[in-house]
TORKOL-4160 file (C-alpha; in steps of 0.2 Angstrom, whole numbers, padded with zeros to 4 digits, m for minus):
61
<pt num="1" X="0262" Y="0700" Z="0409"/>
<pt num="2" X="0266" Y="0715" Z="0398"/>
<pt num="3" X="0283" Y="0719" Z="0392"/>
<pt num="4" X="0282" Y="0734" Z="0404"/>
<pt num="5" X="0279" Y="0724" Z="0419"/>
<pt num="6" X="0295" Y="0712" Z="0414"/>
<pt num="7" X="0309" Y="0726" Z="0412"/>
<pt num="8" X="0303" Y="0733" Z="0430"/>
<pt num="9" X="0303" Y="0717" Z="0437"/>
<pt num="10" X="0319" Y="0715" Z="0427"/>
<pt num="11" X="0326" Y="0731" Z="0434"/>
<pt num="12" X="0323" Y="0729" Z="0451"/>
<pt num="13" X="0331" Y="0712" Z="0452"/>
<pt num="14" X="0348" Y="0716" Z="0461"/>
<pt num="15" X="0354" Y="0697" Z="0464"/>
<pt num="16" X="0366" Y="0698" Z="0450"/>
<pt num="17" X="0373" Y="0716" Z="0457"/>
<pt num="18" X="0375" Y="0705" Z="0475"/>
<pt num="19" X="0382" Y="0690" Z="0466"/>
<pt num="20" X="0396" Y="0703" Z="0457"/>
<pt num="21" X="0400" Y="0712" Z="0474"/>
<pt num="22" X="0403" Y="0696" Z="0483"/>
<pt num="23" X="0415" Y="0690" Z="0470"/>
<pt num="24" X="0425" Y="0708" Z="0469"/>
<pt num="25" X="0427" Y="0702" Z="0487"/>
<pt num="26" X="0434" Y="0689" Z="0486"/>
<pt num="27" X="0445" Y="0693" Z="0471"/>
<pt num="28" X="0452" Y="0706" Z="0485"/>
<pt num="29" X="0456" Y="0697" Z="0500"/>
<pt num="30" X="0464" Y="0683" Z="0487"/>
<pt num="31" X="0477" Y="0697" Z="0481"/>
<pt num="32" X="0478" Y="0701" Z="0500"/>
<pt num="33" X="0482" Y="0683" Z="0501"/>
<pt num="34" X="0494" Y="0682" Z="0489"/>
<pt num="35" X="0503" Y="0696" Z="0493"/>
<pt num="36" X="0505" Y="0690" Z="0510"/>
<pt num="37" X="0512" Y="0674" Z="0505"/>
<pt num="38" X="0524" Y="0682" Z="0494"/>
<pt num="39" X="0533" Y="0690" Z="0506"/>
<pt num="40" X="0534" Y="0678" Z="0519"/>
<pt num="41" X="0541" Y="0668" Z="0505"/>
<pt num="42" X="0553" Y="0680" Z="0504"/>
<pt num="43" X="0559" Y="0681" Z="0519"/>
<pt num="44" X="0558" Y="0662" Z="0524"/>
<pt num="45" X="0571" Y="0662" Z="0508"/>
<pt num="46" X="0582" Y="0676" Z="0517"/>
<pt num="47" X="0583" Y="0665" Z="0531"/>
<pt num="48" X="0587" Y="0650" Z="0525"/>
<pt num="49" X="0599" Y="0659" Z="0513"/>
<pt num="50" X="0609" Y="0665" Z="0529"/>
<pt num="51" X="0607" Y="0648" Z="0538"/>
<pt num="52" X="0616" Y="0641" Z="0521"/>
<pt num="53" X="0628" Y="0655" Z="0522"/>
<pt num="54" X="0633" Y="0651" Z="0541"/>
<pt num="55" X="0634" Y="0634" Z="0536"/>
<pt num="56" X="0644" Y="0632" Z="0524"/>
<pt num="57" X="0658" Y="0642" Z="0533"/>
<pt num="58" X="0657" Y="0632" Z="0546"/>
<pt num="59" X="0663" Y="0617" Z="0537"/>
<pt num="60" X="0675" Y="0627" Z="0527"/>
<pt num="61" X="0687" Y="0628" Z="0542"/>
């Protein structure tokens, strides 16, 4: 093999260019994950905030 027929064997190999796509994906759907949980964390901690609110006046009286 000649140095010429490397670098076009080299250049037409695209498994890296498939291997970086895939992990762009799935760095996106793990923000979209995170994101997600984020806010339902935050609004399971507004519930149980009210829930502890409402409690605690009713053992007040």
């Amino acid at each position: 093999m000649t140095k010429n027929t490397i670098f076009a064997e080299y250049l037409e190999n695209d498994s890296g260019a498939t291997a970086i796509e895939y992990a762009l994906l799935a760095a996106l759907i793990a923000v979209g994950i995170i994101a997600g949980v984020t806010v339902f964390a935050m609004s399971i901690n507004d519930l149980f905030g009210g829930v502890d609110g409402d409690l605690s006046g009713a053992f007040d009286n």
